[in-house]
C-alpha positions in Angstrom: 2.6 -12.1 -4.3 5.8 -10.0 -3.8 8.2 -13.2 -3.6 6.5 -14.0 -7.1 6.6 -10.9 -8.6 10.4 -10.9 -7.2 11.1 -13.9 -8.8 9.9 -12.7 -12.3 12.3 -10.0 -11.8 10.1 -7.4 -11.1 10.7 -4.4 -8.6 8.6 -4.7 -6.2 6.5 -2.4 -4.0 4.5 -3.5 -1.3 1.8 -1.1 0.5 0.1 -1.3 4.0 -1.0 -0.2 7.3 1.4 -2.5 9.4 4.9 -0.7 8.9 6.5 -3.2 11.4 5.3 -6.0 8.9 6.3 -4.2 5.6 9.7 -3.3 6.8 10.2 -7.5 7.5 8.9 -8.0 4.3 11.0 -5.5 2.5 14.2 -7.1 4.4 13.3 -10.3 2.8 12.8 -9.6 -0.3 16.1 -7.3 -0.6 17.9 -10.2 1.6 16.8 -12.4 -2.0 18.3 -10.1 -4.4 14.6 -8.1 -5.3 14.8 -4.6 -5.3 11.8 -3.9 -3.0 10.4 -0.7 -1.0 8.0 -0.9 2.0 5.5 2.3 1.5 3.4 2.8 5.1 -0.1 3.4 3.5 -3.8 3.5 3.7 -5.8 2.0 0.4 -9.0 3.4 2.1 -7.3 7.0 2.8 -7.0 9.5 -0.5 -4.2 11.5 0.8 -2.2 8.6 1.2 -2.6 6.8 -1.9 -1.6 10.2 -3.7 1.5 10.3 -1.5 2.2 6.5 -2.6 2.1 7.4 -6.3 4.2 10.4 -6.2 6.7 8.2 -3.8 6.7 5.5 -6.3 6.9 7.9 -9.5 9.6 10.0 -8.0 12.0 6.7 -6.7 11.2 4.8 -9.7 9.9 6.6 -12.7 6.7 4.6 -14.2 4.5 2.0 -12.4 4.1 -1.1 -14.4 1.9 -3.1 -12.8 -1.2 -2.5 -10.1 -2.6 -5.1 -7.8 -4.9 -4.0 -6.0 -5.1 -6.4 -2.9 -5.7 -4.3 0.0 -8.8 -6.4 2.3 -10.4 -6.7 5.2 -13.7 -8.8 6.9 -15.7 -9.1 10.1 -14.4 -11.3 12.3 -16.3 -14.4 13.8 -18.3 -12.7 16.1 -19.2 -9.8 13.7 -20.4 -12.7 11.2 -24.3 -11.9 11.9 -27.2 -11.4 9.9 -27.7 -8.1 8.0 -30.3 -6.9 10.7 -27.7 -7.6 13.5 -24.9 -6.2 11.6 -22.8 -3.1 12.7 -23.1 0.1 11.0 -19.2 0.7 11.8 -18.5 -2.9 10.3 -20.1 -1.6 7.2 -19.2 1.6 6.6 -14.9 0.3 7.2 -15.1 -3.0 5.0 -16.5 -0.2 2.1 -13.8 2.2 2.3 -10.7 -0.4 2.6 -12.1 -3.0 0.3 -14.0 -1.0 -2.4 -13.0 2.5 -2.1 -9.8 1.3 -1.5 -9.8 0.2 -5.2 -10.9 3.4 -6.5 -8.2 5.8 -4.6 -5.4 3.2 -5.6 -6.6 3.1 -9.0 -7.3 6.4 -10.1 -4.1 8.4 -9.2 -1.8 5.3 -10.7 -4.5 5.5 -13.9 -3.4 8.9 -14.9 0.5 8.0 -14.7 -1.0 4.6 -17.4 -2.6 6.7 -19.4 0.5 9.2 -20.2 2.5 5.8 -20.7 -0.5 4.2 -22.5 0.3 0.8 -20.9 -0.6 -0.3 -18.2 -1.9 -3.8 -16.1 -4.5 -3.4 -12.8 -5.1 -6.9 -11.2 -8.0 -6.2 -8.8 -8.1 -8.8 -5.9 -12.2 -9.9 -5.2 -13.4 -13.1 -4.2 -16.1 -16.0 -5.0 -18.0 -14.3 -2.1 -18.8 -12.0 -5.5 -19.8 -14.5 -7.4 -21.9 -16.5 -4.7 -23.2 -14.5 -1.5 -22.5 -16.3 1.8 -24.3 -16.1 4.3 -23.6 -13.4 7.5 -21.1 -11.5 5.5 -23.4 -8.9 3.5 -21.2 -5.9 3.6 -18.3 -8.5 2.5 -20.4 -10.3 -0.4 -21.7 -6.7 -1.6 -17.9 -5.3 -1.7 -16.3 -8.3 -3.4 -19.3 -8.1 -6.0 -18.5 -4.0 -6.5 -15.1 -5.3 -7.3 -15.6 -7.5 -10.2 -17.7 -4.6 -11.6 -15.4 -2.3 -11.0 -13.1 -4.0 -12.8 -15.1 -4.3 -16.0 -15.8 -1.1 -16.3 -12.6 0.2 -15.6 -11.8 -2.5 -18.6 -13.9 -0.7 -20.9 -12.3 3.3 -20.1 -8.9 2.2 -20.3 -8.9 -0.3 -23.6 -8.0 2.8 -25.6 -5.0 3.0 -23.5 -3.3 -0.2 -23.8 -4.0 -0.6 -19.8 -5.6 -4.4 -19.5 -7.9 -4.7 -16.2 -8.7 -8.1 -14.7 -9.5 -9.5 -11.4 -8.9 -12.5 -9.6 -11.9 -13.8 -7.3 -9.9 -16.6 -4.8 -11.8 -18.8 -2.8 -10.7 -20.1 1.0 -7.3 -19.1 1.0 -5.1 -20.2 4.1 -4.0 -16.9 6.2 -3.9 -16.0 10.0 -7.4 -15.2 10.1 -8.7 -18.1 8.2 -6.7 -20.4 10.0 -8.1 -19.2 13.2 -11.5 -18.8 12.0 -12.2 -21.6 10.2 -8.9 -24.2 10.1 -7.8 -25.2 13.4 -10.9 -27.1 14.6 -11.4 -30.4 12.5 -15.2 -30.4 12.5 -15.1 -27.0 11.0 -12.5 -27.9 8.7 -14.4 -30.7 7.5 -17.3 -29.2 7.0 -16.2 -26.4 5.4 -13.6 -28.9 2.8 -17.2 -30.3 2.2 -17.9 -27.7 -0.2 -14.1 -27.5 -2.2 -14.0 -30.6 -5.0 -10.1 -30.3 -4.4 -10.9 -31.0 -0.8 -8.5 -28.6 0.5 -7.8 -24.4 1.4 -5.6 -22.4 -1.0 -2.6 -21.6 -1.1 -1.3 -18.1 -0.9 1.3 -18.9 -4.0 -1.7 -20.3 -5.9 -3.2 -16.9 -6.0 0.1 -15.5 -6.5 1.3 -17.4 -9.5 -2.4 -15.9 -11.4 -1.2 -12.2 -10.3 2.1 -12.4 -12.2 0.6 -14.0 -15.2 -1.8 -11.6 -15.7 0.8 -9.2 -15.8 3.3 -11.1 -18.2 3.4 -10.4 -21.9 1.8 -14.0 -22.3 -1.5 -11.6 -21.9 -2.1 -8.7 -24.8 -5.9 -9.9 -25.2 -7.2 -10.1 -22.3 -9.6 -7.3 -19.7 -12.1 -7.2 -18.4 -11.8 -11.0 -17.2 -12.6 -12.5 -14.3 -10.4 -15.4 -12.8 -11.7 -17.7 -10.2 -9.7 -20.0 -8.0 -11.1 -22.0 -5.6 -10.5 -25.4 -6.0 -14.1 -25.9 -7.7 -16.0 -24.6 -4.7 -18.3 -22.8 -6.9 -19.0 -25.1 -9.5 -22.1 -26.5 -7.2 -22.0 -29.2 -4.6 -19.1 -31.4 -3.8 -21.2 -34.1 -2.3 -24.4 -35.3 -3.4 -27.6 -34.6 -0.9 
């Protein structure tokens, strides 16, 4: 997302917990022209996503553009039932991946509305849209974010600020290369279920984020944008 929004011409600032990762990231970006900051922060933490919007405000000026893409999941072994599954595992997942959203969003809202303009591109998944199984706390999250966004949608029409999210499907990454890629049965099985036969690709994801924050889109909150390669359209196969 931060190549792409560097190659629209955007400035970019990226957020996270891993500074040694940001600063590489912010290297990159500056080593292809972008003018990019790395801010060390927690999306789950309130005092720290105050301290990125006054950074931001005070280096910068206005904020343009929100995505809100900060996530995180069980891993294999924590993928159990919801009478097996860890209180702890809950109660993190909730405060990165939902509350996240809301202590992101709401100090960069208030800076939107004094602009009145504004675009927030929440980051959810089909795991929203269709439970799986053994990821309740996940499933429950994603689906607080799709509502989250709508209503945020309907509070800041009057605005001008446009609120959408983007609910990806398998998307190749570290941890879903590990999880679920790098044995072919698995692979296989799990391809079983995507019509495109195939994971997603970062970019893919990417390319939807800048568009909805281009002035090709004036009409359009409250939406919800799936990309999955047709996973949940029903079954790829016939049974």
């Amino acid at each position: 997302m931060c190549h792409k929004y560097a190659e629209a011409g955007a400035i970019v600032v990226l957020v996270g917990r891993n500074a040694e990762k940001g600063a590489v990231l912010e290297e990159k970006l500056r080593q292809s022209g972008a003018d990019a900051l790395f801010v060390r922060g927690d999306a789950g933490d309130k005092q720290s996503m105050l301290d990125l919007c006054e950074t931001v405000l005070s280096t910068y000026g206005k904020i343009d553009v929100l995505v809100n893409n900060a996530g995180i999941n069980v891993s294999d072994k924590g993928r159990v039932p919801i009478y097996e599954f860890l209180d702890e595992d809950w109660h993190a997942i909730i405060q990165t991946d939902l509350t996240g959203v809301y202590f992101c969003s709401k100090q960069i809202i208030k800076h939107m509305i004094e602009r009145k303009s504004g675009r927030i591109i929440n980051i959810s998944s089909i795991a929203g849209l269709v439970p799986l199984r053994n990821q309740c706390v996940f499933t429950a999250v994603k689906a607080g974010v799709i509502n989250i966004t709508k209503a945020m949608a309907l509070e800041l029409a009057p605005y001008g600020i446009l609120v959408n999210c983007i609910c990806p499907g398998s998307i190749v990454s570290e941890g879903t290369q590990r999880i679920f890629y790098s044995d072919k049965e698995r692979y296989d099985r799990f391809m079983s279920h995507v019509p495109l036969g195939r994971p997603g690709k970062p970019e893919e994801i990417a390319g939807a984020t800048v568009f909805l924050s281009s002035d090709e889109i004036t009409y359009m909150t409250g939406s919800v944008i799936t990309i999955d390669g047709g996973w949940t359209c029903g079954f790829a196969r016939d049974f």
